[in-house]
C-alpha positions, 0 to 999 in steps of 0.5 A, a space after each residue: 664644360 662652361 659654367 652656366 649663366 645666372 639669369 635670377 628674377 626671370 619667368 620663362 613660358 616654354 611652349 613644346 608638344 613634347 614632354 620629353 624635349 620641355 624637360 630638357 629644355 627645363 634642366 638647360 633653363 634650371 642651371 641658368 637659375 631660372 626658375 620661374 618656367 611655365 609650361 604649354 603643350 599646345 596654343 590653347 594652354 599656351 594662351 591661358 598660360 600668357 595671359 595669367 602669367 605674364 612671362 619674361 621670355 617664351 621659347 616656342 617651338 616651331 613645329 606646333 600641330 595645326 600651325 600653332 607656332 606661327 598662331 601662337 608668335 602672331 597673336 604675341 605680337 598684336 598689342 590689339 590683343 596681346 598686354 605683353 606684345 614685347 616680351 622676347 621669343 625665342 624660336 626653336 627649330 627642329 628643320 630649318 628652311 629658308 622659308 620657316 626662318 624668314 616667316 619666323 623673323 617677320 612674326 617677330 622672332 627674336 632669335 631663331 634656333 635649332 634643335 637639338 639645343 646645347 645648353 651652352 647654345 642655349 644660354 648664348 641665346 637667351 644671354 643676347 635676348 636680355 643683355 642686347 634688347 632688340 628695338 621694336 616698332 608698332 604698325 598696322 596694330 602688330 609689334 615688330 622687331 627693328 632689323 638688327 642691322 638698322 638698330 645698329 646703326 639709327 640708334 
C-alpha cells in the first residue's frame, strides 16, 4: 500500500453523473488532503459550480450525457468566456478510443485517465498536473496546451 500524497490548499471540481463513482472519487481526493472538492452532476450545475468557485483542478468525466464533457472542456478553455481557462483538467474515461483521447487532448485535456481509477493512479495524475505544469498558448480566442514533447525541448 502506498502513503497518500499531500496536496493542502487545493479545490477540486469533480464533474461525474454518477453518485456512486464522485464518491469514490472523493475518498481517493480526501486521503491526498484535498478537501476542498465541489461537486457537479451534469454541464449546467458544472458551470454554476466554475464560475462561483473558482477551482484548482476539475476531474471530468468523459461520458457526460449529450456531450457535455466535450461542452463542458470546450467552454473551460475559451478565455472569451471562461476567467479560469487555465485551470488544469483531468479527463476520466470509462472506454478509451483513439478518437475520444485525441479530441480530448485537442479540447485541452491535461491528462486523460481510465476507469475504474486506483488511487495510487490517481494521485500519479494529479501529482504530475501540479508538480509538472504544462505550457499553454492562446489562439483564435481558445487556451490550448503546448505538446509536452515541444514544451520540453523549446523551453
Amino acid at each position: 500500500m502506498h502513503i497518500a500524497p499531500s496536496f493542502p490548499n487545493l479545490s477540486v471540481l469533480l464533474i461525474d453523473s454518477s453518485p456512486h463513482y464522485r464518491r469514490l472519487i472523493r475518498t481517493m481526493l480526501y486521503q491526498a488532503q484535498l478537501n476542498r472538492i465541489f461537486e457537479a452532476a451534469d454541464l449546467s450545475s458544472a458551470a454554476t459550480t466554475f464560475i462561483q468557485k473558482q477551482p484548482n483542478i476539475v476531474i471530468l468525466d468523459w461520458d457526460l450525457a449529450d456531450g457535455g464533457s466535450v461542452k463542458c472542456l470546450a467552454a473551460i478553455r475559451s478565455f472569451k468566456t471562461s476567467p479560469f481557462a487555465k485551470a488544469p483538467v483531468l479527463v476520466m474515461m470509462e472506454r478509451p478510443d483513439r478518437r475520444s483521447v485525441v479530441q480530448a487532448a485537442k479540447l485541452g485535456a491535461h491528462e486523460i485517465i481510465t476507469k475504474p481509477i486506483s488511487p495510487n493512479n490517481l494521485w500519479l495524475h494529479l501529482s504530475g498536473i501540479i508538480n509538472m505544469p504544462r505550457k499553454y498558448r492562446e489562439a483564435n480566442g481558445k487556451i490550448s496546451l503546448v505538446p509536452r514533447a515541444i514544451s520540453n525541448s523549446m523551453f
